[in-house]
C-alpha positions, 0 to 999 in steps of 0.5 A: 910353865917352866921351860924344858930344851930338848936336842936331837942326839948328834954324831958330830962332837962339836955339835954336841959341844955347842949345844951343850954350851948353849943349853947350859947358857940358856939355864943360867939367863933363865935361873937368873930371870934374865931370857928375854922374851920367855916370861922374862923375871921369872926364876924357873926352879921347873928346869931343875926337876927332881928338886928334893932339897929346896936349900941346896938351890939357892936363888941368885939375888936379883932386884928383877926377879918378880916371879918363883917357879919350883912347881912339878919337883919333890920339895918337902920343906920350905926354910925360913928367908929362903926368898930373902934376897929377892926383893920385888918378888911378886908371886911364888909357885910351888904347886905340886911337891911334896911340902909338909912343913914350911918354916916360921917366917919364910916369906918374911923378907918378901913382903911385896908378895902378892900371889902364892900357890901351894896347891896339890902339896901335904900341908896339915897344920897352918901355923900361927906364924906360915906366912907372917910379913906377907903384908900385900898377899892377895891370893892365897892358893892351899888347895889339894892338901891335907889341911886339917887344922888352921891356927888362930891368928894364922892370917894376921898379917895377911890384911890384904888376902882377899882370895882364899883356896882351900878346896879339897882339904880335911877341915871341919870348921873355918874359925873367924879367929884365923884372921884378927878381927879384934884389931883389923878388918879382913878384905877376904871376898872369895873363900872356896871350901868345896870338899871339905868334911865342914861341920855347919855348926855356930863356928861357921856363921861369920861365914853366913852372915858376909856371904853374898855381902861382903865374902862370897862362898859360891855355892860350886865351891862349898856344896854342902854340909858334913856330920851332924844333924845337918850332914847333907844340906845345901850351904845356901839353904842354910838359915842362922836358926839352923846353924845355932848363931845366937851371937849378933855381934859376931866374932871377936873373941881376943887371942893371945 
């Protein structure tokens, strides 16, 4: 978490003084992921609550920064190459704001990513190109929004993803078609789906056939089924027969 500095309110005026200094010293070691021994590497975005506009804070560049911490502010846009002069940037919090849109090739420049968390945000489309360059992600963290459609190809670049949330969202289907299954194997082993209004229908039997295998959909974590003639049944009570696949090659339909 973030770290907040609180000080009893003094008579004195040079006591008030010194630890203004103080605090103000402390904001820049911590907004320069240079405070040792307090998740020394970390760039607290947390100590600037109330953060609306997320380009009017630009981030010091830094080759020690390996961690981003905007979470808990009001941010609602993410720009293309905001994290670009952060070159071993390693995970990326920005957990509960208000983000609708994040701009094509915004973590392009931090390919070393390997962990982000978007959770508890207002996200509705994951576009083709949200999170392009992400070469190394490993976990990515979109649960709690209102994510109703991801586009094909979406996680192209992510070959390495092999953790996915998308708990509580709006989708109705998971196409196989947001990954790139023509051209690169996915490494995805844990999805979690749970809450979500998903039609079981042919669109999820990639899903079925890996799960156990290769993907695991913990039953905790995707209970059950909506709309339809299968509105209600149990996920893992589920045959391909009832989920109409008739296709046993799978999935690979080429995408432009």
């Amino acid at each position: 978490m973030g770290l907040s500095f609180y000080f009893a309110a003094s008579s004195s005026e040079n006591c008030r003084s010194l630890l203004t200094a103080i605090m103000y010293l402390a904001q820049i070691l911590l907004l320069s992921c240079m405070l040792p021994g307090i998740n020394a590497g970390t760039y607290f975005g947390k100590i600037l609550q109330g953060i609306a506009n997320i380009s009017s804070h630009p981030i010091p560049s830094s080759t020690i920064c390996t961690n981003v911490d905007f979470r808990d502010n009001s941010i609602s846009h993410i720009p293309a190459n905001f994290f670009k002069d952060l070159p071993n940037l390693d995970k990326i919090r920005l957990d509960s704001n208000v983000i609708s849109s994040i701009e094509d090739n915004a973590y392009v420049a931090v390919p070393s990513v390997t962990d982000i968390n978007i959770q508890n945000n207002k996200l509705q489309v994951i576009k083709k190109h949200m999170f392009s360059g992400l070469h190394n992600l490993q976990k990515l963290w979109l649960g709690f929004n209102d994510i109703h459609t991801i586009e094909p190809l979406s996680f192209k670049d992510n070959r390495a993803l092999t953790f996915l949330d998308l708990v509580s969202n709006a989708l109705d289907t998971l196409q196989y078609q947001i990954f790139d299954p023509c051209n690169h194997p996915v490494a995805l082993n844990d999805v979690r789906l749970r809450d979500n209004p998903l039609s079981c229908n042919s669109s999820l039997c990639w899903l079925k056939r890996l799960d156990g295998s290769w993907i695991t959909v913990s039953h905790s974590w995707l209970t059950s089924c909506s709309g339809g003639a299968l509105d209600g049944r149990k996920w893992n009570m589920l045959t391909d027969q009832d989920l109409g696949c008739d296709d046993p090659s799978g999935q690979c339909h080429k995408q432009a």
